[in-house]
PyMOL Python script that loads the backbone (N, CA, C, O; Angstrom):
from pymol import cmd

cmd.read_pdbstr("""\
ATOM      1  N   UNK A   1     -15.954 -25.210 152.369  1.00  0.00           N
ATOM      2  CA  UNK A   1     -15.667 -24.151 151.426  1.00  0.00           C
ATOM      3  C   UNK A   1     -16.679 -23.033 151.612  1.00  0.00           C
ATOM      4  O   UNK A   1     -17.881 -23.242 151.777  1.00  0.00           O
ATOM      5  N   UNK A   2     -16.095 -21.789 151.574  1.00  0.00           N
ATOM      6  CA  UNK A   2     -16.789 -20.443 151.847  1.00  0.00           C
ATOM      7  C   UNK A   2     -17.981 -20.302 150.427  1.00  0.00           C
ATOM      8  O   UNK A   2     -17.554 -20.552 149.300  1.00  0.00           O
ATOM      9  N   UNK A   3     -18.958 -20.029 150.555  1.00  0.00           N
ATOM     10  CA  UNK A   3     -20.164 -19.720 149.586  1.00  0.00           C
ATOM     11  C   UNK A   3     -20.926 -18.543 149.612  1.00  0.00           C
ATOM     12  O   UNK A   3     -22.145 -18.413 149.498  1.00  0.00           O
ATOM     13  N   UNK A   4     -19.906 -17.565 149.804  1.00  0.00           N
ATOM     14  CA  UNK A   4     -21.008 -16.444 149.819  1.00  0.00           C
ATOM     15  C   UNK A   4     -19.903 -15.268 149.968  1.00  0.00           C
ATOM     16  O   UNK A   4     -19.144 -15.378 150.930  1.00  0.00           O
ATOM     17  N   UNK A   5     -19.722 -14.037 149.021  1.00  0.00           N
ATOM     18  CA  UNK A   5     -19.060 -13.577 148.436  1.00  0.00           C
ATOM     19  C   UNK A   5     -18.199 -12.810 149.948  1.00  0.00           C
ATOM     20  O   UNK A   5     -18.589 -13.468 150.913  1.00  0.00           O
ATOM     21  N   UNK A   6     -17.535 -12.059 150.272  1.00  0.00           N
ATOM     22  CA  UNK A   6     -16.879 -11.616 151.370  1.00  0.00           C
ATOM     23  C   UNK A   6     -17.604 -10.252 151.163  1.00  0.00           C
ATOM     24  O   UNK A   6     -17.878  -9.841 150.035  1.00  0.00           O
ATOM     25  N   UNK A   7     -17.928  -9.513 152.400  1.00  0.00           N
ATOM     26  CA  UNK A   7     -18.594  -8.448 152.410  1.00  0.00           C
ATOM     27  C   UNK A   7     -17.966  -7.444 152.874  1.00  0.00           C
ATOM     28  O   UNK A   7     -18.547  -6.392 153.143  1.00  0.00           O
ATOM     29  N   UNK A   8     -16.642  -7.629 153.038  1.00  0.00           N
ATOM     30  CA  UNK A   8     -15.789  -6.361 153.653  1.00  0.00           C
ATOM     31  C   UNK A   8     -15.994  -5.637 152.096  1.00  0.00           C
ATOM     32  O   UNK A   8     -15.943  -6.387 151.121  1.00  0.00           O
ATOM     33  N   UNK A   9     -16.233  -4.120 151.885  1.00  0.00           N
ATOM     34  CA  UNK A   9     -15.948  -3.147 151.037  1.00  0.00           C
ATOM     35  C   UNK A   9     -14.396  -3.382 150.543  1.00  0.00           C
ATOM     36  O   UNK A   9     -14.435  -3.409 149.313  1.00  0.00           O
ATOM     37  N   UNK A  10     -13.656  -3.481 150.795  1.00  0.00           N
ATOM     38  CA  UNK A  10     -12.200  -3.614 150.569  1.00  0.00           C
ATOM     39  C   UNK A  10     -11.973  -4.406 149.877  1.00  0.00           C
ATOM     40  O   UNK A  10     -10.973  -4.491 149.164  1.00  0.00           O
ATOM     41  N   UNK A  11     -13.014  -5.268 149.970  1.00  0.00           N
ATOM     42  CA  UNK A  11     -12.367  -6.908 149.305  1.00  0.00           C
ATOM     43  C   UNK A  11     -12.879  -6.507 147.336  1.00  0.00           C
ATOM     44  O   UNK A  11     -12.480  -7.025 146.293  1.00  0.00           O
ATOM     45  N   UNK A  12     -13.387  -5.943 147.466  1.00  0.00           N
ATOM     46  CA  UNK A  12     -13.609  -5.535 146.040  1.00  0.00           C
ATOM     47  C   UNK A  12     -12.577  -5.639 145.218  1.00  0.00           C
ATOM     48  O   UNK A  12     -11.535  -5.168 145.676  1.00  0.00           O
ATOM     49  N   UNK A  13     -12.507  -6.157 144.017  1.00  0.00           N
ATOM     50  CA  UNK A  13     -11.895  -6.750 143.485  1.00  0.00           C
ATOM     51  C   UNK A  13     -11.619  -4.921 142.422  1.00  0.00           C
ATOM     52  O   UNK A  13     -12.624  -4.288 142.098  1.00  0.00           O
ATOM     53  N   UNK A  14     -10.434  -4.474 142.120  1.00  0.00           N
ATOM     54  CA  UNK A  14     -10.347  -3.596 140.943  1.00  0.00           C
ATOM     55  C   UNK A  14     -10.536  -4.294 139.737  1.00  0.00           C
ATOM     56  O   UNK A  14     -10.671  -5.493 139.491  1.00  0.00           O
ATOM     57  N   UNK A  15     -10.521  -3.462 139.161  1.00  0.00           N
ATOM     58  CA  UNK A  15     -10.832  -3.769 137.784  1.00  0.00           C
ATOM     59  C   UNK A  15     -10.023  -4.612 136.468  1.00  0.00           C
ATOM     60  O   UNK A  15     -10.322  -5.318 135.505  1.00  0.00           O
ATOM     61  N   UNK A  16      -8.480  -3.870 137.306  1.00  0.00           N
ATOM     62  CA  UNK A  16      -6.950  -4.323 136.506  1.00  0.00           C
ATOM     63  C   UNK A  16      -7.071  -6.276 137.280  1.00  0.00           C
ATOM     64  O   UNK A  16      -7.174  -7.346 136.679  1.00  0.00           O
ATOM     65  N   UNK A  17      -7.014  -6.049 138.397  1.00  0.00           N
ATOM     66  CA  UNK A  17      -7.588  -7.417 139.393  1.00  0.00           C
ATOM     67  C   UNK A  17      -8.326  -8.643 137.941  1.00  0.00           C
ATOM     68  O   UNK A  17      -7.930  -9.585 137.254  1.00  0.00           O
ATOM     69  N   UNK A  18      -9.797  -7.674 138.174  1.00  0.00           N
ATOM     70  CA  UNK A  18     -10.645  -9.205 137.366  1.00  0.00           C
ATOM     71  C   UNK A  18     -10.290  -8.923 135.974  1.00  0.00           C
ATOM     72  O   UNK A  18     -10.681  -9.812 135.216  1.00  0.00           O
ATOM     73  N   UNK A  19      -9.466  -7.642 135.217  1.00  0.00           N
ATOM     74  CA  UNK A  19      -8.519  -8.393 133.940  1.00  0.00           C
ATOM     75  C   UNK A  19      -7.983  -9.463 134.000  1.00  0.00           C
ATOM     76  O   UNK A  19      -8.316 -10.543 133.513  1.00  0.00           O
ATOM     77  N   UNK A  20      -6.918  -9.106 134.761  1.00  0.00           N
ATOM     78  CA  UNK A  20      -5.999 -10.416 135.105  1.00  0.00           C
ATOM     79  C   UNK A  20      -6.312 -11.593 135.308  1.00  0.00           C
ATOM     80  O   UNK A  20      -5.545 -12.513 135.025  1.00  0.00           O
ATOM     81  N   UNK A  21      -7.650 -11.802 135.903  1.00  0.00           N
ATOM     82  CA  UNK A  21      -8.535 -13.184 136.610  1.00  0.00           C
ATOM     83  C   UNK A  21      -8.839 -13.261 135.112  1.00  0.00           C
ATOM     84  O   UNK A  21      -7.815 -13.851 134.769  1.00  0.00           O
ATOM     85  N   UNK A  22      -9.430 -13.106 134.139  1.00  0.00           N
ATOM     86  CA  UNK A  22      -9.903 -13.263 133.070  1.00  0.00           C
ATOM     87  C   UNK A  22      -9.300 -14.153 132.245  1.00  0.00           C
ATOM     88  O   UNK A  22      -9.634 -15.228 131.746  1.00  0.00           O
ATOM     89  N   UNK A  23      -8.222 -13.381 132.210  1.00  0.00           N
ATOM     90  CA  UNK A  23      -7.180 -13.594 131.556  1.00  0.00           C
ATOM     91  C   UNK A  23      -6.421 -15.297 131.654  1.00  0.00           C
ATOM     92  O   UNK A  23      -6.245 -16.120 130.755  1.00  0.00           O
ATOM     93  N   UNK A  24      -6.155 -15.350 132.866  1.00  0.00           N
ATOM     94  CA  UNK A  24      -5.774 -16.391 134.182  1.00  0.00           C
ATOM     95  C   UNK A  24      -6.717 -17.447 133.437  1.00  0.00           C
ATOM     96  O   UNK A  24      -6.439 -18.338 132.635  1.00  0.00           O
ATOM     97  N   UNK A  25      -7.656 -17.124 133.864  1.00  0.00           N
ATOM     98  CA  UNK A  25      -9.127 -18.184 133.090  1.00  0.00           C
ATOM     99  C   UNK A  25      -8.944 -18.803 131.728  1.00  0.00           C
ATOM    100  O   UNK A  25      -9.444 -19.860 131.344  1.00  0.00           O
ATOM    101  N   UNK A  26      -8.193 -18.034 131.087  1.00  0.00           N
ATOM    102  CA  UNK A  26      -8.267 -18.345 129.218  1.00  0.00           C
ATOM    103  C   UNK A  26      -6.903 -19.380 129.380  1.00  0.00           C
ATOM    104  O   UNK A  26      -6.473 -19.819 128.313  1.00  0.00           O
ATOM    105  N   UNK A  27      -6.341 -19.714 130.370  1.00  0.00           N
ATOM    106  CA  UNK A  27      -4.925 -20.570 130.554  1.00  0.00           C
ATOM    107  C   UNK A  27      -3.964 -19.469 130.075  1.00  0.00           C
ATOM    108  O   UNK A  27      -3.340 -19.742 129.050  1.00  0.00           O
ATOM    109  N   UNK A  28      -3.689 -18.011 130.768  1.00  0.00           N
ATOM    110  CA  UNK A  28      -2.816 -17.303 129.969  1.00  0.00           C
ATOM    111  C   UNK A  28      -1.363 -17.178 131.459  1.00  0.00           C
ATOM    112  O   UNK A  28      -1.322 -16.950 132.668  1.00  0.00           O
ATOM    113  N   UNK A  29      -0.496 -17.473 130.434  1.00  0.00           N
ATOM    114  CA  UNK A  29       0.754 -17.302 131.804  1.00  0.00           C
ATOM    115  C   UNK A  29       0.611 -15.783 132.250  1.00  0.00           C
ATOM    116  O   UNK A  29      -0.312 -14.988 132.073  1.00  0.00           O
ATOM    117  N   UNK A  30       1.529 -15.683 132.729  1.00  0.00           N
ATOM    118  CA  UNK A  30       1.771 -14.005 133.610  1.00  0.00           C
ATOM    119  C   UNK A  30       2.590 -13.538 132.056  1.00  0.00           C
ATOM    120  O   UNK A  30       2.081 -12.581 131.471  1.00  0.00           O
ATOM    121  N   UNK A  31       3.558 -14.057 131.551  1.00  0.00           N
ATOM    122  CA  UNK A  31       4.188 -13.074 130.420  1.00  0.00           C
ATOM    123  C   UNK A  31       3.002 -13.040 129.514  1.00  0.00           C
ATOM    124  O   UNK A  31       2.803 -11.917 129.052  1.00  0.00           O
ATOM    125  N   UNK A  32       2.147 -13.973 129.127  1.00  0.00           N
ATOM    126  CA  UNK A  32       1.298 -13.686 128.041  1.00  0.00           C
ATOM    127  C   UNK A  32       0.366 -12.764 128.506  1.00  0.00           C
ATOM    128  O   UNK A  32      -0.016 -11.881 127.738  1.00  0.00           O
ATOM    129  N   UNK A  33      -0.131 -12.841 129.829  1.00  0.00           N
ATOM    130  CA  UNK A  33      -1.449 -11.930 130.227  1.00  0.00           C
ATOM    131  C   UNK A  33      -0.536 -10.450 130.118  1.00  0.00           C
ATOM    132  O   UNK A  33      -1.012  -9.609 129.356  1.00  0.00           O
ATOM    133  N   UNK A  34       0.676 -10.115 130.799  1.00  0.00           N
ATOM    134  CA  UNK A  34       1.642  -8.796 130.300  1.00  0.00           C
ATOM    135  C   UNK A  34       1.289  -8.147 129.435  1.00  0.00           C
ATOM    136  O   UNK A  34       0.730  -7.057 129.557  1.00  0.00           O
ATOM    137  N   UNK A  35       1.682  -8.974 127.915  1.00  0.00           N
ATOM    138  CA  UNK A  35       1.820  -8.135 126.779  1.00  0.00           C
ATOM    139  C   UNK A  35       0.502  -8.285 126.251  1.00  0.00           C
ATOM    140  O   UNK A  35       0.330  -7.328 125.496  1.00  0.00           O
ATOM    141  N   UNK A  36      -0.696  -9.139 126.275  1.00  0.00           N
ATOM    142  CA  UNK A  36      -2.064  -8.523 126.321  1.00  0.00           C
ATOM    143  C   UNK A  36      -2.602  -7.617 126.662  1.00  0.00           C
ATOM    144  O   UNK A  36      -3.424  -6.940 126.043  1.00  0.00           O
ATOM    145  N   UNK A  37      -1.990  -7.424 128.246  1.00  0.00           N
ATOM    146  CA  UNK A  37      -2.593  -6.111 128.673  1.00  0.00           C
ATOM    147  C   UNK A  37      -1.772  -4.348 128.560  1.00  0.00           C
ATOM    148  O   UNK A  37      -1.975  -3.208 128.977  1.00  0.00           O
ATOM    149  N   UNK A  38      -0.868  -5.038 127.783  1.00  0.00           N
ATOM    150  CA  UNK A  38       0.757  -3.537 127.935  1.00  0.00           C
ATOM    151  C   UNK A  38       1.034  -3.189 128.984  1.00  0.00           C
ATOM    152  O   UNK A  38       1.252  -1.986 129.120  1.00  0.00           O
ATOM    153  N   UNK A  39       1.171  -4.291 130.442  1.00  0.00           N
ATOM    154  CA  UNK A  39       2.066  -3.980 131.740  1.00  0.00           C
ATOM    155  C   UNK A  39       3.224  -5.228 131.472  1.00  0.00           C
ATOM    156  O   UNK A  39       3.514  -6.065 130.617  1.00  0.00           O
ATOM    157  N   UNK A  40       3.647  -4.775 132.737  1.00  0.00           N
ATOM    158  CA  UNK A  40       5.055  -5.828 133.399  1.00  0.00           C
ATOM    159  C   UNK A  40       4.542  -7.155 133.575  1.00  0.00           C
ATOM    160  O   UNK A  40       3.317  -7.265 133.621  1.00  0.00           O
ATOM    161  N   UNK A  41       5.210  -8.125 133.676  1.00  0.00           N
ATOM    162  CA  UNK A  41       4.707  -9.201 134.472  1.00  0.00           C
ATOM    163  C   UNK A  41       4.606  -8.588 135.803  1.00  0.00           C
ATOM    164  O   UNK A  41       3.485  -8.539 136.311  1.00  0.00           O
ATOM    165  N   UNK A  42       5.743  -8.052 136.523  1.00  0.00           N
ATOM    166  CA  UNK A  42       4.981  -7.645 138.016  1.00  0.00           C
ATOM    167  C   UNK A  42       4.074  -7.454 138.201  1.00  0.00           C
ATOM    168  O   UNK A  42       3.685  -7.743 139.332  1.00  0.00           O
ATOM    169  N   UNK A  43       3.201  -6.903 137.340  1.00  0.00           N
ATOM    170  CA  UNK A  43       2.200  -5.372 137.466  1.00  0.00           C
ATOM    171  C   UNK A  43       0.480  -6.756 137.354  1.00  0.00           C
ATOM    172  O   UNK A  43      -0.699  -6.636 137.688  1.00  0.00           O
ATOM    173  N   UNK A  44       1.391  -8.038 136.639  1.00  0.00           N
ATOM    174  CA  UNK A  44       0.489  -9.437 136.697  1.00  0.00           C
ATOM    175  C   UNK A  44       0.707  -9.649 137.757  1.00  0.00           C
ATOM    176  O   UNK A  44      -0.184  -9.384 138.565  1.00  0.00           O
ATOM    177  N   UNK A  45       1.709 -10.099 138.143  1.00  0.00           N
ATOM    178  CA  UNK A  45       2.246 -10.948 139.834  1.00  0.00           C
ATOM    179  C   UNK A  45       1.157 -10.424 140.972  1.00  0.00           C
ATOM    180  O   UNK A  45       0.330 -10.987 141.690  1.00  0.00           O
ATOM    181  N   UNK A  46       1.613  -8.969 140.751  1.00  0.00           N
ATOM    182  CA  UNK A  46       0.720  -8.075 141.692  1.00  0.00           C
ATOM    183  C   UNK A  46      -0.645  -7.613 142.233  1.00  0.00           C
ATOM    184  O   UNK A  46      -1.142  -7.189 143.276  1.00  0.00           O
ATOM    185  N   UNK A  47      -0.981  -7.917 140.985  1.00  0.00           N
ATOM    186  CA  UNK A  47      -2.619  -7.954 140.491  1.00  0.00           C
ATOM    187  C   UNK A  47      -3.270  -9.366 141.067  1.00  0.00           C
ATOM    188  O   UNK A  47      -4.066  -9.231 141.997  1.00  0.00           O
ATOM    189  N   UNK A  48      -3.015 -10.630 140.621  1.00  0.00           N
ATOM    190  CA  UNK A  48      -3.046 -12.088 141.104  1.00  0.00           C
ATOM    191  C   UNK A  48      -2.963 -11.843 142.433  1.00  0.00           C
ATOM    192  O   UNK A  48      -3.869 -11.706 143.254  1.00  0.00           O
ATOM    193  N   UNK A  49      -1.595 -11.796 142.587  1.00  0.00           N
ATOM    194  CA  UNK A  49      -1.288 -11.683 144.268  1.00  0.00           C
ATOM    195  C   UNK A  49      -2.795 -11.234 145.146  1.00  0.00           C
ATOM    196  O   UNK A  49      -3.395 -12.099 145.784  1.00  0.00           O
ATOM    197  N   UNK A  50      -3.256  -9.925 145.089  1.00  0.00           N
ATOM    198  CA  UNK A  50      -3.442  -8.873 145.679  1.00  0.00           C
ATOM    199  C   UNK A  50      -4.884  -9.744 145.444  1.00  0.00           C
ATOM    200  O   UNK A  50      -5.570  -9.955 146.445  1.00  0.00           O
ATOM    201  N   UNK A  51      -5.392 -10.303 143.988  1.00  0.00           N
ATOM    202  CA  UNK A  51      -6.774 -10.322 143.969  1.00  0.00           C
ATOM    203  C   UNK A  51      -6.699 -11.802 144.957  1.00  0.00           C
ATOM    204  O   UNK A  51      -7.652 -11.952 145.721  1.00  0.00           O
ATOM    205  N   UNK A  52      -5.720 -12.774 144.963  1.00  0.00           N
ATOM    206  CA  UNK A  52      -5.919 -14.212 146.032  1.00  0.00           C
ATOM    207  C   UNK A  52      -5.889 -13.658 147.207  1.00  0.00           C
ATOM    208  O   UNK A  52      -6.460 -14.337 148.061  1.00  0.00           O
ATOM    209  N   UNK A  53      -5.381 -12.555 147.622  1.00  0.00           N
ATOM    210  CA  UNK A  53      -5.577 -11.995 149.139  1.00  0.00           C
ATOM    211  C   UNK A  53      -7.013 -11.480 149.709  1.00  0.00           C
ATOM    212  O   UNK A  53      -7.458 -11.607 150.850  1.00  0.00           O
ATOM    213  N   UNK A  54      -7.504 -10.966 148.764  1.00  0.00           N
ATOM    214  CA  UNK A  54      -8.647  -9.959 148.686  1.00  0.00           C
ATOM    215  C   UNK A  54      -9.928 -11.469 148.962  1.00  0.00           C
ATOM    216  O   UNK A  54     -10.784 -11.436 149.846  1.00  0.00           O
ATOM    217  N   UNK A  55      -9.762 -12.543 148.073  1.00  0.00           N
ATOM    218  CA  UNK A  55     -10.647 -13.798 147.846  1.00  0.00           C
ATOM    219  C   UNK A  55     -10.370 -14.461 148.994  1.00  0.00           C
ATOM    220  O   UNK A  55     -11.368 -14.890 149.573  1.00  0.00           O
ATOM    221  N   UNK A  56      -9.271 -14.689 149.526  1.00  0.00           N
ATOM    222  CA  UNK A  56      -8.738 -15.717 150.302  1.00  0.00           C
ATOM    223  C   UNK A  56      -8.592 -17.417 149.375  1.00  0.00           C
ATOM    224  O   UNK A  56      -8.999 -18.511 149.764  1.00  0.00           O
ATOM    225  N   UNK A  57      -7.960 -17.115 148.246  1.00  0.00           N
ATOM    226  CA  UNK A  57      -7.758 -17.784 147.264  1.00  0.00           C
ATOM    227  C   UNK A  57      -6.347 -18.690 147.959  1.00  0.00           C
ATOM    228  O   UNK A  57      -5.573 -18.270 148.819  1.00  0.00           O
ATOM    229  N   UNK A  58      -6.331 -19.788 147.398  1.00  0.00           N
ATOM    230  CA  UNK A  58      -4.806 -20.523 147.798  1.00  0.00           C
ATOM    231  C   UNK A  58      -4.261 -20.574 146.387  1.00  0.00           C
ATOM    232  O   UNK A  58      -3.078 -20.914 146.406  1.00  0.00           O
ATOM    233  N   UNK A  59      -4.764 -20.334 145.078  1.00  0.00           N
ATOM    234  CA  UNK A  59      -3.827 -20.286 144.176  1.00  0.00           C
ATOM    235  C   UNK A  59      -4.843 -19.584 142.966  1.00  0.00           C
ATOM    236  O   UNK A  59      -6.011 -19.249 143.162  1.00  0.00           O
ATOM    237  N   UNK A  60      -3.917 -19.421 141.368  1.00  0.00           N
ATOM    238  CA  UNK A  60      -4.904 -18.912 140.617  1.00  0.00           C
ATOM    239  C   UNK A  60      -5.695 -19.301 140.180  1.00  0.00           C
ATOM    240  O   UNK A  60      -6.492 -18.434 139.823  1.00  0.00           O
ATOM    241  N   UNK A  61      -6.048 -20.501 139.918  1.00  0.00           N
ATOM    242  CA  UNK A  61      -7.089 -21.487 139.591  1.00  0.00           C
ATOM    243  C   UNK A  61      -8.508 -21.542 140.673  1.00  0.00           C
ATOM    244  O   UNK A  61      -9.651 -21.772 140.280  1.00  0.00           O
ATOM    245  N   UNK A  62      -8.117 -21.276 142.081  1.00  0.00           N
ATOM    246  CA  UNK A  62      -8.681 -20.680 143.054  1.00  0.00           C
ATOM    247  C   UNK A  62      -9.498 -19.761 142.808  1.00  0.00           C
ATOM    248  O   UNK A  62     -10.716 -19.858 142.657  1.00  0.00           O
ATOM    249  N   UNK A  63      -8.747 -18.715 142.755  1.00  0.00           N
ATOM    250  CA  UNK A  63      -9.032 -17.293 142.567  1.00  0.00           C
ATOM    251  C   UNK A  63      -9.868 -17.024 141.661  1.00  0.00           C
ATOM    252  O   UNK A  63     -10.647 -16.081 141.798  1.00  0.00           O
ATOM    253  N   UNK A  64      -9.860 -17.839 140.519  1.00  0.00           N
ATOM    254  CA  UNK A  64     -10.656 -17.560 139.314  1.00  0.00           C
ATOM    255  C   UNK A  64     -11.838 -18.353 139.565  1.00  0.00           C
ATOM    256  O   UNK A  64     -12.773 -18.013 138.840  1.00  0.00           O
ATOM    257  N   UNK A  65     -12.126 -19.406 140.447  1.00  0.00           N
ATOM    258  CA  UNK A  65     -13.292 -19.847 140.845  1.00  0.00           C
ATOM    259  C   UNK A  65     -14.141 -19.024 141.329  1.00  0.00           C
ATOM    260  O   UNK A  65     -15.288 -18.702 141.019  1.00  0.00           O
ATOM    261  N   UNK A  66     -13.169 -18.625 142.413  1.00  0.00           N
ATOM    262  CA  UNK A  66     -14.114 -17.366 143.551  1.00  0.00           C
ATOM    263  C   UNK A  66     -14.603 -16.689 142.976  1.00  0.00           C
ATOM    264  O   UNK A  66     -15.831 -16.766 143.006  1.00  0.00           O
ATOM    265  N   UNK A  67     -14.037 -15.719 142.189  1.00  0.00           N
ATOM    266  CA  UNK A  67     -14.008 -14.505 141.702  1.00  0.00           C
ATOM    267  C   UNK A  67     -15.745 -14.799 140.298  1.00  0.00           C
ATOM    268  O   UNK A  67     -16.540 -13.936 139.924  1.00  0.00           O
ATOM    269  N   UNK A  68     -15.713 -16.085 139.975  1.00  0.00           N
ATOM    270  CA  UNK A  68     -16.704 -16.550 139.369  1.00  0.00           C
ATOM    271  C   UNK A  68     -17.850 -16.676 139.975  1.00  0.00           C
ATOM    272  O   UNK A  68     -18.803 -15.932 139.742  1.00  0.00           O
ATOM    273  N   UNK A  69     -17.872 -17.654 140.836  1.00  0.00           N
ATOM    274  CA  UNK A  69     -18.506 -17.910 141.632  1.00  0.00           C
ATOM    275  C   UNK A  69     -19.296 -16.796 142.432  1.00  0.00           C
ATOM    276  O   UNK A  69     -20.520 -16.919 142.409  1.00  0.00           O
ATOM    277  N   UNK A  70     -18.785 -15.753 143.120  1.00  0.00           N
ATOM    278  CA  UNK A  70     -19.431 -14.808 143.655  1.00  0.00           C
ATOM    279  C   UNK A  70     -19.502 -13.511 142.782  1.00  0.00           C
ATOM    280  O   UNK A  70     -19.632 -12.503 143.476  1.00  0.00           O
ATOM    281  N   UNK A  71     -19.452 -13.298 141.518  1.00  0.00           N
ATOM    282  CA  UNK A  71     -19.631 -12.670 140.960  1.00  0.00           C
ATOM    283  C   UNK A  71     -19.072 -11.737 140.314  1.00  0.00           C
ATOM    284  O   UNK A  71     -19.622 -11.048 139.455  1.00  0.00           O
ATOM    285  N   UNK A  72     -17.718 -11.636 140.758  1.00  0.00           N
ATOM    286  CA  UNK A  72     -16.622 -10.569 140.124  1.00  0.00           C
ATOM    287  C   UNK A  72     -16.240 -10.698 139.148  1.00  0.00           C
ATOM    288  O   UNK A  72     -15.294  -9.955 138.886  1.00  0.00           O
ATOM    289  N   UNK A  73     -16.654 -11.586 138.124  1.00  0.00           N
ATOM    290  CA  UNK A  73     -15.726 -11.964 136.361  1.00  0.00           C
ATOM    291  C   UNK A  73     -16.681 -12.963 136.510  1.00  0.00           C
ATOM    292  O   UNK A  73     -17.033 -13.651 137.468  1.00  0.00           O
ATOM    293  N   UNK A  74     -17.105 -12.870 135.055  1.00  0.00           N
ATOM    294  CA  UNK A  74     -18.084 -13.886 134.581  1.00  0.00           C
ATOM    295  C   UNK A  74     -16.973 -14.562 133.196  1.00  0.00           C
ATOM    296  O   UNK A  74     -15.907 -14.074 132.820  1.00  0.00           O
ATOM    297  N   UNK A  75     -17.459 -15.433 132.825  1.00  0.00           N
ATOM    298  CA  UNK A  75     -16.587 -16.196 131.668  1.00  0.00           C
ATOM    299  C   UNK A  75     -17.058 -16.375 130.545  1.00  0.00           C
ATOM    300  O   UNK A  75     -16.726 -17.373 129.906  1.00  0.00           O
ATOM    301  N   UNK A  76     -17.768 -15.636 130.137  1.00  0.00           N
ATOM    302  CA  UNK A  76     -18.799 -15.139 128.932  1.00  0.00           C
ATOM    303  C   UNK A  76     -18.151 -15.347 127.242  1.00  0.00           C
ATOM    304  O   UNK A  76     -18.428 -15.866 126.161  1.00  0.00           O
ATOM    305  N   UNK A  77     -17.201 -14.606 127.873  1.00  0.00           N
ATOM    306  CA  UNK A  77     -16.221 -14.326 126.809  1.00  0.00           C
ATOM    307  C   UNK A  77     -14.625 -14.916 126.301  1.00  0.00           C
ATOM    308  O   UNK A  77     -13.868 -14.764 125.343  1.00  0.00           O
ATOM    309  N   UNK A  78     -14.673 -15.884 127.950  1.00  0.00           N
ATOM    310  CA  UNK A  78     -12.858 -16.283 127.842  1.00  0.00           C
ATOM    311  C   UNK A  78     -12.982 -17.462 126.831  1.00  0.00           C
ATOM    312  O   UNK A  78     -13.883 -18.296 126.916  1.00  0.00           O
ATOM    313  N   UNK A  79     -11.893 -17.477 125.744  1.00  0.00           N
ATOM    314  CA  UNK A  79     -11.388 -18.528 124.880  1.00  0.00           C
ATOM    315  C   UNK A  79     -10.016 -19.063 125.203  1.00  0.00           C
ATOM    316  O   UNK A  79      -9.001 -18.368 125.246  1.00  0.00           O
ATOM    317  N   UNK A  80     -10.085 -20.578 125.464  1.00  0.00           N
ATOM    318  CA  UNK A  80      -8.970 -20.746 126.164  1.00  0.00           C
ATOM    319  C   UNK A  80      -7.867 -20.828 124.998  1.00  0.00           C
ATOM    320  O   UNK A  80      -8.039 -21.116 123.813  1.00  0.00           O
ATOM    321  N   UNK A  81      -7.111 -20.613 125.431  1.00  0.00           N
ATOM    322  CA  UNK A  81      -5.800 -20.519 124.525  1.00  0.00           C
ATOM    323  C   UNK A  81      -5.257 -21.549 123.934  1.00  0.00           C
ATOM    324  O   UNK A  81      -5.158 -22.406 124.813  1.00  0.00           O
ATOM    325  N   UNK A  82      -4.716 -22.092 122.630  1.00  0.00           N
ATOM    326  CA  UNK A  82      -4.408 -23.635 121.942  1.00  0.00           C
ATOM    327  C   UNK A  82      -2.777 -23.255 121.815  1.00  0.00           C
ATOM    328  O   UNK A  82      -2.258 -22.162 121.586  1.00  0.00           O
ATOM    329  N   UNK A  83      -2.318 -24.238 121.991  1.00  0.00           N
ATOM    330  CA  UNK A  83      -1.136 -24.644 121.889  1.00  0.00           C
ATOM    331  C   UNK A  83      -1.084 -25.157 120.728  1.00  0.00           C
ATOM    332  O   UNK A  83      -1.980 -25.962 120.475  1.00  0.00           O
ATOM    333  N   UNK A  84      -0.070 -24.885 119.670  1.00  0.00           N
ATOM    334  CA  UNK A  84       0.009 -25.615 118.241  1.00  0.00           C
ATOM    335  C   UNK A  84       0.302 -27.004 118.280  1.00  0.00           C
ATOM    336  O   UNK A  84       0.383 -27.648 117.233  1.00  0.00           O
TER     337      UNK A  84
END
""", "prot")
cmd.dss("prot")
cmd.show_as("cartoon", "prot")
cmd.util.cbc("prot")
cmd.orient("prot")
């Protein structure tokens, strides 16, 4: 396993990106992270997508490691979500 953040400039994660990772983190689906954030689910799909490409992530649970791990979203703040 890779340990040390990717240094291409590109790989920079935007900002809408480590929302979404955040989000992802709190156990939030793509429709719930949507209407949290007032986009589409695409505009989720896309964001995920784009940030596991950028990580070289194999899924979102992945992604939200990396993205931890090397420093792009910290988890300071995520409350995971309860199911009634």
């Amino acid at each position: 396993m890779e340990t040390t953040a990717p240094a291409v400039a590109s790989r920079e994660l935007t900002e809408q990106e480590r929302r979404i990772l955040r989000h992802v983190a709190a156990d939030g689906t793509n429709d719930a992270i949507a209407k949290r954030l007032y986009v589409s689910t695409d505009v989720v799909k896309t964001g995920l997508r784009n940030a596991c490409q950028k990580l070289g992530a194999r899924n979102r649970a992945h992604a939200v490691a990396l993205a931890t791990q090397w420093g792009f979203i910290t988890l300071d703040h995520v409350v995971p979500r309860h199911e009634p």
